[in-house]
C-alpha positions as CSV (number, residue, x, y, z in Angstrom):
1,X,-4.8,-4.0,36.1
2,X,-2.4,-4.0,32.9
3,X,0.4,-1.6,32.9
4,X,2.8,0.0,30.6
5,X,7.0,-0.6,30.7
6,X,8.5,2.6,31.6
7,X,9.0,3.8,28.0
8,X,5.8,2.5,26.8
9,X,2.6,3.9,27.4
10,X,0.6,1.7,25.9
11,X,-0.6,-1.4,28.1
12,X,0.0,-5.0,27.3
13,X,-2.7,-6.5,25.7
14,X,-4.5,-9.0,27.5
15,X,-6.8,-12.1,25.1
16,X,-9.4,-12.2,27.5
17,X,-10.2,-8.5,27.2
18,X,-9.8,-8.5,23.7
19,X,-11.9,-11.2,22.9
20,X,-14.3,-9.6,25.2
21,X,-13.7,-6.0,23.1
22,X,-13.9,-8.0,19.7
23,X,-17.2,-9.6,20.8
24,X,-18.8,-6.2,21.7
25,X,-18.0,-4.2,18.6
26,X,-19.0,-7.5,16.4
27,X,-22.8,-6.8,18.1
28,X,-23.1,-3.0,18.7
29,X,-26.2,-1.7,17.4
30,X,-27.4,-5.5,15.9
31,X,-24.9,-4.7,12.7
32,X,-21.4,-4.3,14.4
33,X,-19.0,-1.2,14.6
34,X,-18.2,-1.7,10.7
35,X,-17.8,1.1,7.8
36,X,-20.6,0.6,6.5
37,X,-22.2,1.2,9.7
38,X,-20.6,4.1,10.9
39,X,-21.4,6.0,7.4
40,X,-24.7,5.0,8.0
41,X,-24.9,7.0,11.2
42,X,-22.7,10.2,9.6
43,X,-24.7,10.2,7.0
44,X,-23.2,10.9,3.3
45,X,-22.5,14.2,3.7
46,X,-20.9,13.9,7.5
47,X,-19.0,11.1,6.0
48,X,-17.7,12.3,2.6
49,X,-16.4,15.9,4.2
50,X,-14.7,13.2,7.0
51,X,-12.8,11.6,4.5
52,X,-11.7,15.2,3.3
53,X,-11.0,15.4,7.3
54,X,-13.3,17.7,7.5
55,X,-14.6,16.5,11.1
56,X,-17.7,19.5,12.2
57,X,-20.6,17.8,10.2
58,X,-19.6,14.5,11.4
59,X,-19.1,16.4,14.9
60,X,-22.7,17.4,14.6
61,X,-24.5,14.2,13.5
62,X,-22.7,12.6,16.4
63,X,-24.0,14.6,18.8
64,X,-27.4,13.8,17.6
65,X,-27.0,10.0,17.8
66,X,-25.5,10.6,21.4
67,X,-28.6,12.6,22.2
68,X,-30.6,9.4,21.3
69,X,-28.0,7.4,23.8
70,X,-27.0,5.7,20.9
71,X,-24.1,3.0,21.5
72,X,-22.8,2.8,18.0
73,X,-22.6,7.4,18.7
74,X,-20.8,7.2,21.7
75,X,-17.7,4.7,19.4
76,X,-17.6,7.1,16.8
77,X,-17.7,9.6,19.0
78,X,-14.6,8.6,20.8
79,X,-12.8,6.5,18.8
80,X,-13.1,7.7,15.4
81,X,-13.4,11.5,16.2
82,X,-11.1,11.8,19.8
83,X,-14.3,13.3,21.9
84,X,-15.3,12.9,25.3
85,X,-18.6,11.2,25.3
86,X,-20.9,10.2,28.3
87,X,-19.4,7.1,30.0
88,X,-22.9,5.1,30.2
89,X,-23.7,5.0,26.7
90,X,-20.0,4.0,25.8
91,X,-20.4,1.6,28.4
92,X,-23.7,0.5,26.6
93,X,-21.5,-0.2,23.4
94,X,-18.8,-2.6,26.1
95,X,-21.5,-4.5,27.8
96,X,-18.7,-7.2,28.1
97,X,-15.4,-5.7,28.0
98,X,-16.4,-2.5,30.3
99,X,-14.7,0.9,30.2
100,X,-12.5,-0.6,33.2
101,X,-11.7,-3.4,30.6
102,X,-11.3,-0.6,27.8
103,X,-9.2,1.4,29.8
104,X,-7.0,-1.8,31.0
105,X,-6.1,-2.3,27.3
106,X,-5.2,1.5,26.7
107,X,-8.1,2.9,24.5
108,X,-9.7,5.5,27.5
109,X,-9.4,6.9,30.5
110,X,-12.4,7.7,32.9
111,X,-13.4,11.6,33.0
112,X,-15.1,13.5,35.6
113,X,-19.0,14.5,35.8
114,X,-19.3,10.8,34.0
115,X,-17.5,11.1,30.9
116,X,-15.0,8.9,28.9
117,X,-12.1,10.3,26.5
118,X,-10.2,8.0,23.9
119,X,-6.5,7.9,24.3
120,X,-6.0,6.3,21.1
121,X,-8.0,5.8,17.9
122,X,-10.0,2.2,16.9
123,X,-11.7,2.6,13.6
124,X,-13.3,-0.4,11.5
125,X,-11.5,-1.0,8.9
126,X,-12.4,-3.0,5.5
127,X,-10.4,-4.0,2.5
128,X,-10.0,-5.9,-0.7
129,X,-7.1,-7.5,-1.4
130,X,-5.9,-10.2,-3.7
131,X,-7.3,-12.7,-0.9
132,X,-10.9,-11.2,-1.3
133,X,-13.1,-9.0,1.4
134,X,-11.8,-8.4,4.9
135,X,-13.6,-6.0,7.8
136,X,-10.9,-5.3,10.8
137,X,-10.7,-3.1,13.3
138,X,-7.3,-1.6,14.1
139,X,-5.6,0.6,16.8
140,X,-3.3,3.8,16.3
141,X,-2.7,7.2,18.0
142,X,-5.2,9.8,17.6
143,X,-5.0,11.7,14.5
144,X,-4.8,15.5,14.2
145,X,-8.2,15.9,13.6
146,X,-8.8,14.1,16.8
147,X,-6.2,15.6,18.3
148,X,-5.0,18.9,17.4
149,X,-1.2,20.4,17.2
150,X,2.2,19.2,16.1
151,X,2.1,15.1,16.9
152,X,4.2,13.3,19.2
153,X,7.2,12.0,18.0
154,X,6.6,8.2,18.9
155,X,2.9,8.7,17.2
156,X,1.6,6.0,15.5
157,X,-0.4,6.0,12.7
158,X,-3.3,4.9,11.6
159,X,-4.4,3.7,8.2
160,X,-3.8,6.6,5.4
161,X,-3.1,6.1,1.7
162,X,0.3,5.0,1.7
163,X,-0.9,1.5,3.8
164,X,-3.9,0.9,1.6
165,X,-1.9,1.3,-1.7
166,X,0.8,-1.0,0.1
167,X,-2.1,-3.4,1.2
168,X,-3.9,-3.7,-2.5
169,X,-0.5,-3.9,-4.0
170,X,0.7,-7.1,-2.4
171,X,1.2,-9.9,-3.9
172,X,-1.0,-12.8,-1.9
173,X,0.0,-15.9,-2.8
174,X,0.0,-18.7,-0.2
175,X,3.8,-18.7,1.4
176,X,5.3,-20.2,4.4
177,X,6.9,-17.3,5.8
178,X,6.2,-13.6,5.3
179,X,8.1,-10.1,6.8
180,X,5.6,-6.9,7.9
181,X,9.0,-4.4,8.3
182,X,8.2,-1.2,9.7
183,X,4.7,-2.6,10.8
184,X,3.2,0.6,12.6
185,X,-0.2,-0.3,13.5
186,X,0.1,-3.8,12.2
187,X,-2.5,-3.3,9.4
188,X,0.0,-5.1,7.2
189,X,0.2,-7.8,9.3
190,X,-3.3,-8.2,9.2
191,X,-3.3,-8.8,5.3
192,X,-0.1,-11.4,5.6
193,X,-1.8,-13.5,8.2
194,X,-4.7,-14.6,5.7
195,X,-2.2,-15.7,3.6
196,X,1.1,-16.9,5.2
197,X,2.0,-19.5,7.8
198,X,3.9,-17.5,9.7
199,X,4.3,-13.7,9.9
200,X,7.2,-11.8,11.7
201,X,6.3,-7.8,12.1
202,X,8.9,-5.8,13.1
203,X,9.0,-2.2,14.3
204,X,11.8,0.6,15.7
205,X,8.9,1.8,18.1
206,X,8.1,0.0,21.1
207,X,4.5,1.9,21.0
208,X,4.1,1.1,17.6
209,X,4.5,-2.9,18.5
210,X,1.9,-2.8,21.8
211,X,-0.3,-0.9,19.2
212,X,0.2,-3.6,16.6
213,X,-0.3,-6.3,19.4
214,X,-4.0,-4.6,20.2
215,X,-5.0,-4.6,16.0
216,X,-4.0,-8.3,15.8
217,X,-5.8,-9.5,19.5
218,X,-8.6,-8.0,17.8
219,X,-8.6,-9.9,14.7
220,X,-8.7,-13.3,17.4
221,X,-7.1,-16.2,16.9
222,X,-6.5,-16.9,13.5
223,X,-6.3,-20.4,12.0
224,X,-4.4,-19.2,8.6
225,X,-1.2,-18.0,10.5
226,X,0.9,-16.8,13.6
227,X,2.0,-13.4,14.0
228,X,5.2,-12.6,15.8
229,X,6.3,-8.7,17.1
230,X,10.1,-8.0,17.1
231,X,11.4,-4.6,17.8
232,X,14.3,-3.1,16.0
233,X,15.4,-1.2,13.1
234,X,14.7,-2.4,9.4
235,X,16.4,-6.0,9.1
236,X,18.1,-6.1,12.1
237,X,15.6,-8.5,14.1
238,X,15.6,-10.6,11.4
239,X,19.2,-11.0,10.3
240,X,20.1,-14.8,9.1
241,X,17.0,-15.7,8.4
242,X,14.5,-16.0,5.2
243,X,11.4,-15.0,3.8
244,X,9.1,-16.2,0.9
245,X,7.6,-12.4,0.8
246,X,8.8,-9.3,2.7
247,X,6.0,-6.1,2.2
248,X,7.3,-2.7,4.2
249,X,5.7,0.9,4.6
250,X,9.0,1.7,5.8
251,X,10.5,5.6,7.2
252,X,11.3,6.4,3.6
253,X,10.1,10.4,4.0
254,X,13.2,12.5,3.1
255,X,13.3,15.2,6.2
256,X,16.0,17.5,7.0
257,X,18.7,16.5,9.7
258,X,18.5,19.4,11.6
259,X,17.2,19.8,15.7
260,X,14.9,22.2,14.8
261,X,13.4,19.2,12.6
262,X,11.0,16.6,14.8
263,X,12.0,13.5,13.4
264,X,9.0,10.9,13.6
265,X,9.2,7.3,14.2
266,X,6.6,6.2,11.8
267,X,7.9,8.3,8.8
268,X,11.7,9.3,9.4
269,X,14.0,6.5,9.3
270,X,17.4,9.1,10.6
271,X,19.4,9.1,6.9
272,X,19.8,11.7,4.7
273,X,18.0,11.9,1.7
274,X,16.6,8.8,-0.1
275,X,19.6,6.9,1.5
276,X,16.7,4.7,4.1
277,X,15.2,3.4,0.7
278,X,18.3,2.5,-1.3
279,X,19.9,0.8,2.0
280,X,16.4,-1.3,2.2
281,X,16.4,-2.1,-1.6
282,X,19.8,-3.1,-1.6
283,X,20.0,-5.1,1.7
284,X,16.7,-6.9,1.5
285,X,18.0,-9.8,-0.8
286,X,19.8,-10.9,2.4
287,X,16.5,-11.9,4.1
288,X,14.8,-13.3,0.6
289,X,14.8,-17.0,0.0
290,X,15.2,-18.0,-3.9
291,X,11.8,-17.2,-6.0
292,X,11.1,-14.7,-2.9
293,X,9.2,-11.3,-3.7
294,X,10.0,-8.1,-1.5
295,X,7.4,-5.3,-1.8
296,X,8.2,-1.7,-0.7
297,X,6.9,2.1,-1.0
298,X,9.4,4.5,-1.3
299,X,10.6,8.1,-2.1
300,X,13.6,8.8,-4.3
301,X,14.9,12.5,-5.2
302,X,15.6,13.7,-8.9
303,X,18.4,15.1,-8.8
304,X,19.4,17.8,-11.7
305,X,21.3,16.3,-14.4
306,X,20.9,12.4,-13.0
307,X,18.0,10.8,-14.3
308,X,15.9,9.4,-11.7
309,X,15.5,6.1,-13.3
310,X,19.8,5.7,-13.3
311,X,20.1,6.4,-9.8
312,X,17.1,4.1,-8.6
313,X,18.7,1.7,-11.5
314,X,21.9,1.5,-9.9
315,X,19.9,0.9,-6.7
316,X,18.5,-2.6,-8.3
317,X,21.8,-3.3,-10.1
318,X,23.3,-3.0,-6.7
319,X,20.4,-5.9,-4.9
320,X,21.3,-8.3,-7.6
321,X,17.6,-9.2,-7.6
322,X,14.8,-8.7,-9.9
323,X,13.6,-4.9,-9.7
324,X,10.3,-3.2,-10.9
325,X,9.8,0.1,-9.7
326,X,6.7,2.1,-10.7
327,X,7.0,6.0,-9.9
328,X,3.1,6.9,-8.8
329,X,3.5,10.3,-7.7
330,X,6.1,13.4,-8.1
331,X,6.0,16.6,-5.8
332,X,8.1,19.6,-6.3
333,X,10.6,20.9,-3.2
334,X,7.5,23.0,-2.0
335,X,4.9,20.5,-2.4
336,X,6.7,18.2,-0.8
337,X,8.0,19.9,2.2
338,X,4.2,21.6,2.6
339,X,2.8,17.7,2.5
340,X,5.0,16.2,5.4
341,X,4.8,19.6,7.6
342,X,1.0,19.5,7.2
343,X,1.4,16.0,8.0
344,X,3.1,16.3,11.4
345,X,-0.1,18.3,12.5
346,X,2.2,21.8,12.7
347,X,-0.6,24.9,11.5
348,X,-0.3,27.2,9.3
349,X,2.3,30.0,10.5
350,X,5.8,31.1,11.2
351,X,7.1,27.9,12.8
352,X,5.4,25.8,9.8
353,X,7.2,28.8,7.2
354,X,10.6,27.8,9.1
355,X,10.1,24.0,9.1
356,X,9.3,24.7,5.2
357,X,12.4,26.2,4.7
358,X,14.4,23.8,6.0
359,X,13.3,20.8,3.9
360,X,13.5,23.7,1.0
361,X,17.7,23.9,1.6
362,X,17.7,20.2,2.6
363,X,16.6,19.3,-0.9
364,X,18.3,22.1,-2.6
365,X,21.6,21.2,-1.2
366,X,21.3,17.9,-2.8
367,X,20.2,19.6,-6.1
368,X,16.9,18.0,-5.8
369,X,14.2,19.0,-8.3
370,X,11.2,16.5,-7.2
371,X,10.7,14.1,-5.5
372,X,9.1,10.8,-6.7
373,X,7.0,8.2,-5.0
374,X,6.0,5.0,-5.7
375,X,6.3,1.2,-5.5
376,X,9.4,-1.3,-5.4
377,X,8.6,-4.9,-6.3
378,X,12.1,-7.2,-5.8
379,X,12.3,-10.7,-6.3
380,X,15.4,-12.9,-6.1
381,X,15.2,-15.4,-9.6
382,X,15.5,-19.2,-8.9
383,X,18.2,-18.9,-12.0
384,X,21.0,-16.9,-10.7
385,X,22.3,-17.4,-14.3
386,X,19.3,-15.5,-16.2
387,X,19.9,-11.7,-17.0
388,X,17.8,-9.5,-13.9
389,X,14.5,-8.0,-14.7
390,X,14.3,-4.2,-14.8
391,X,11.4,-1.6,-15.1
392,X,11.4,1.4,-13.9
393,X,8.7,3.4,-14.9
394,X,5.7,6.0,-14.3
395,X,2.4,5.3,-14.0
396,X,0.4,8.0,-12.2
397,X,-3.2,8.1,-11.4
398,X,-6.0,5.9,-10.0
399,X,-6.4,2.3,-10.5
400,X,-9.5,0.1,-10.9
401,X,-8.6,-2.3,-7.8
402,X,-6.2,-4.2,-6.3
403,X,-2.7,-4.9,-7.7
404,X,-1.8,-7.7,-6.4
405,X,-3.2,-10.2,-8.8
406,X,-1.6,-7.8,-11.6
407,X,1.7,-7.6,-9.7
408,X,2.2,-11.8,-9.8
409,X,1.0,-11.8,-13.3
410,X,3.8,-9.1,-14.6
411,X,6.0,-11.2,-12.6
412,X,5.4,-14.8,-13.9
413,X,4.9,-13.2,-17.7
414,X,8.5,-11.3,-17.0
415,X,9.8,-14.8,-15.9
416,X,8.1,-16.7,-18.9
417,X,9.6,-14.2,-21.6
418,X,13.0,-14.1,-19.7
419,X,12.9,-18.3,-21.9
420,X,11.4,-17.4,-24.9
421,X,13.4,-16.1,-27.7
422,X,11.8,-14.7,-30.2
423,X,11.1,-18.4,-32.3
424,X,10.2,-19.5,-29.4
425,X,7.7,-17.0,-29.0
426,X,6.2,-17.2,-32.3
427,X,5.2,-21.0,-31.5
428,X,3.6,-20.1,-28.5
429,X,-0.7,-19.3,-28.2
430,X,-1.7,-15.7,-27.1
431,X,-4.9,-14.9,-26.1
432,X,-5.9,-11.0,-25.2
433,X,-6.8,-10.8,-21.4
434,X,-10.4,-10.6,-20.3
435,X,-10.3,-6.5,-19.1
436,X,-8.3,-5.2,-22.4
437,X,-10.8,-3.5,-25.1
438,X,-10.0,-2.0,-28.4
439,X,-10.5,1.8,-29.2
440,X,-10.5,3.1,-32.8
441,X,-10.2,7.0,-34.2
442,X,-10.7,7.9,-37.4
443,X,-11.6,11.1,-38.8
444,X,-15.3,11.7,-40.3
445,X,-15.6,10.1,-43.6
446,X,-11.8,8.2,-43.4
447,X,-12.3,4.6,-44.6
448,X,-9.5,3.4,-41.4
449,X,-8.8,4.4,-38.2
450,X,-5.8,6.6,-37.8
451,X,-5.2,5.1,-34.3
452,X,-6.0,2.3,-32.5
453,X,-5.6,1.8,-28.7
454,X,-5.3,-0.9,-26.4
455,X,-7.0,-0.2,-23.3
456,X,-6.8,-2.2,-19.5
457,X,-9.5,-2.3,-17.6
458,X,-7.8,-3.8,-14.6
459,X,-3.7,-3.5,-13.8
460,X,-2.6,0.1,-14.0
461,X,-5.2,0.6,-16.6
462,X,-2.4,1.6,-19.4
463,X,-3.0,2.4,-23.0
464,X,-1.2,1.1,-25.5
465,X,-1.2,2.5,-29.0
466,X,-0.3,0.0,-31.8
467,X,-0.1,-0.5,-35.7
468,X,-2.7,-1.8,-38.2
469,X,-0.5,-5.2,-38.1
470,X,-0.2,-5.3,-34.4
471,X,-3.9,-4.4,-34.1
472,X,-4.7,-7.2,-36.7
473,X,-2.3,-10.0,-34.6
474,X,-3.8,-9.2,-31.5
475,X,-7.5,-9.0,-32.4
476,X,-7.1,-12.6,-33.4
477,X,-5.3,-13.3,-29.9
478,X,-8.0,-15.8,-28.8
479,X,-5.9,-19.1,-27.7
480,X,-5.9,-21.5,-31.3
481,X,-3.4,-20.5,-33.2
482,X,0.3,-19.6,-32.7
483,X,1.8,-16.3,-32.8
484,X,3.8,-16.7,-36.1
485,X,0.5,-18.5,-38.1
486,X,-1.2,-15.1,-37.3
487,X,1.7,-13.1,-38.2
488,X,2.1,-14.6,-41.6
489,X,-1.6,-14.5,-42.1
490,X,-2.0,-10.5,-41.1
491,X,1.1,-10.1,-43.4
492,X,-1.0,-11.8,-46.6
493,X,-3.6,-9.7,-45.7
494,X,-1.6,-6.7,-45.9
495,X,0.5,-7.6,-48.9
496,X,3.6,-7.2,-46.9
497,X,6.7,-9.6,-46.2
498,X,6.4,-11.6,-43.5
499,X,9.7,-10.9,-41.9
500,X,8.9,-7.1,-42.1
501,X,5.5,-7.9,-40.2
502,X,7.1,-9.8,-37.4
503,X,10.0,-7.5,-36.9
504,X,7.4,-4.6,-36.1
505,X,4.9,-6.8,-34.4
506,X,7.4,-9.4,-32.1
507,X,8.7,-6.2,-29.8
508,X,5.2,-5.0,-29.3
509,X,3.7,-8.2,-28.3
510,X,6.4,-8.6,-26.2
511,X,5.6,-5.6,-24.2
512,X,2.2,-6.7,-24.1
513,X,2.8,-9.6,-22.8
514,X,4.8,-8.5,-20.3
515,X,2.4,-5.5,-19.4
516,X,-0.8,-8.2,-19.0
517,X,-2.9,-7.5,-21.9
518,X,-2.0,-10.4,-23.7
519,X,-1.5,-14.1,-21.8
520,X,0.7,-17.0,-22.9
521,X,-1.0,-19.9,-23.5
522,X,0.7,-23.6,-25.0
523,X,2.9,-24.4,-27.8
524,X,1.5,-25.0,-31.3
């Protein structure tokens, strides 16, 4: 029998159980332990008020399946919703693996009167990323729907929004040595090990890594790449040594240093403020080899009478890399200090109202107005002599897919346009990219539109309004002729000078360009 280190209680994991696990939820019910599955047995209505964790209708269609003796019941049941479920039809699901093999590698513990409770969470997981399609399972801590009341400190989670957006985000093309920092449950590591040689995941919890250790064993052996666990805090386990790409869900939530405050491991990183998030983005150069890409989330305050965008600027100035950063969400004080309580599983009362108020003078004292979250792309420039890239911007709201493929593409147009002056430019062949479509208004009876908009379909779907001369360059984007040739030919058309024309269009097509909806294509 496995057992934990002192400080540890989760067991270490061992391959022959895990293969023996990975086998049995592969076959449960003849179509696996899979999403798709699982929804099938909540039904839509169980499963959509899940997702609004919402757990009594997904509670109740459980119970059903369990009265059937269903296998596929008794997983969901107890690893997807934290009950206690008879042991002989969990034990169906394990034919393999057993509940004594479950309960070597940590998930449950034997009950009395024949019953099995989870002690920690194992959910199916699928995904698209850059890559393509990918179905998982992976290993956390029981939520608070599962398990009710203020979380344990060393809690680690499972997948939420913030690792999904992360996941999507990333870029994915093939390198030879990628960094998961801050790994938690090891979903991250997951995505890098389609995709990189070799992976190094790193983690201030010991929990966290055994956690990690279970989500990857489940995966099996993969033939794309090794994963490697290292405990410690931020770059510290992997000081002196370099990465093609570095992704991190680190700490970065901004929680008040007080005792009365629980500090957890998977959200609190022990600064004050935003300082965990500028320390990262100015540090993680150190560990990037040239043409390297770092990819973080992040919160940073806005502070009254300091632009956000100066601060987080100064940040980037302070790497010496290439920075992007793309603000996706902003929370007020309250909002924000409501979210993270809510989040540590404290109810509604006087000890949530006091934990409340503490982030409420925490973020006053620092003059705080909001707080902003979002996305920090880094990359360190093969040209050391070239000026740095900056953008920091805000672009709030869904998005159609993944961004990885979008993220390399802003990168590599940023790089091309970093070489092209503006003649350069104009001998160069645009072509408008495949998801971008063209909106015009005009008002009932007008002869022209009075605006006309650029729209992405893919990216972070932004809308660009332009000019009757931009409009008229881009529209004949299509890969034959070079910028300036349709410049000077929308200016004819327009009885306007040609220099006049390019001053107004050049900028714009610049940004577009560097925003994705138009491509570079070859010289003239």
């Amino acid at each position: 029998m496995q057992t934990a280190s002192p400080d540890v209680d989760v067991p270490v994991v061992d391959p022959s159980l895990a293969a023996s696990l990975r086998l049995d939820l592969a076959e449960v019910g003849g179509t696996g332990y899979r999403v798709d599955a699982v929804e099938e047995l909540l039904g839509p209505v169980a499963a959509a008020a899940l997702h609004r964790e919402h757990s009594l209708p997904a509670r109740r269609a459980v119970a059903e399946g369990l009265d059937r003796r269903d296998p596929l019941a008794a997983l969901v049941g107890a690893f997807v919703l934290g009950l206690e479920v008879p042991a002989d039809v969990l034990a169906a699901a394990l034919p393999r693996c057993g509940l004594e093999g479950a309960a070597a590698l940590g998930l449950l513990h034997r009950g009395p009167q024949g019953t099995a409770s989870p002690l920690l969470e194992l959910r199916p997981y699928e995904a698209v990323d850059a890559v393509g399609p990918a179905h998982w399972w992976v290993a956390s801590d029981l939520g608070e729907m599962a398990a009710p009341g203020p979380l344990r400190t060393d809690h680690v989670l499972g997948i939420g929004g913030a690792s999904t957006t992360l996941a999507g985000a990333a870029v994915r093309t093939p390198v030879r040595r990628a960094l998961d920092l801050g790994t938690g449950c090891g979903v991250q590591a997951l995505h890098l090990r389609r995709h990189a040689h070799e992976v190094v995941a790193t983690d201030v919890s010991a929990r966290a890594l055994r956690v990690a250790a279970l989500t990857l064993a489940l995966d099996g052996p993969s033939e794309e790449g090794t994963v490697e666990l290292r405990r410690g805090s931020l770059l510290e386990p992997v000081a002196g040594e370099s990465f093609d790409l570095v992704v991190s869900n680190p700490p970065f939530v901004i929680t008040p240093r007080r005792p009365d405050v629980p500090a957890y491991d998977y959200r609190d990183g022990g600064l004050v403020g935003d300082a965990l998030v500028q320390q990262l983005v100015e540090g993680v150069g150190a560990v990037l080899a040239p043409g390297g890409t770092a990819q973080m989330l992040g919160n940073w305050e806005h502070r009254r009478g300091e632009p956000w965008t100066e601060r987080v600027a100064a940040w980037l100035d302070a790497s010496g890399l290439d920075g992007w950063v793309v603000e996706r969400d902003l929370l007020d004080p309250a909002a924000y200090a409501e979210t993270w309580v809510r989040d540590g599983g404290q109810p509604p009362g006087p000890q949530a109202d006091g934990l409340v108020g503490a982030w409420l003078d925490d973020l006053a004292s620092r003059r705080v107005e909001a707080v902003g979250l979002g996305l920090v792309v880094l990359r360190r420039p093969l040209d050391d002599a070239r000026p740095r890239l900056r953008r920091l911007e805000q672009q709030p709201g869904p998005v159609a897919g993944p961004l990885g493929g979008h993220v390399a593409d802003v990168l590599a147009a940023e790089e091309a346009l970093a070489s092209l002056p503006d003649d350069a430019l104009a001998t160069r062949r645009l072509r408008v990219a495949g998801d971008v479509t063209e909106e015009r208004h005009a008002r009932p009876g007008a002869e022209h539109p009075e605006v006309v908009l650029l729209r992405q379909g893919g990216g972070f779907g932004r809308v660009v309004r332009v000019g009757t001369a931009t409009a008229g360059v881009v529209g004949a984007c299509d890969g034959q002729l070079p910028l300036g040739v349709l410049v000077g030919a929308v200016a004819a058309l327009l009885d306007r000078p040609a220099e006049d024309v390019a001053a107004e269009v050049v900028p714009v097509v610049r940004h577009l360009v560097a925003d994705g909806l138009l491509l570079i294509g070859g010289r003239a």
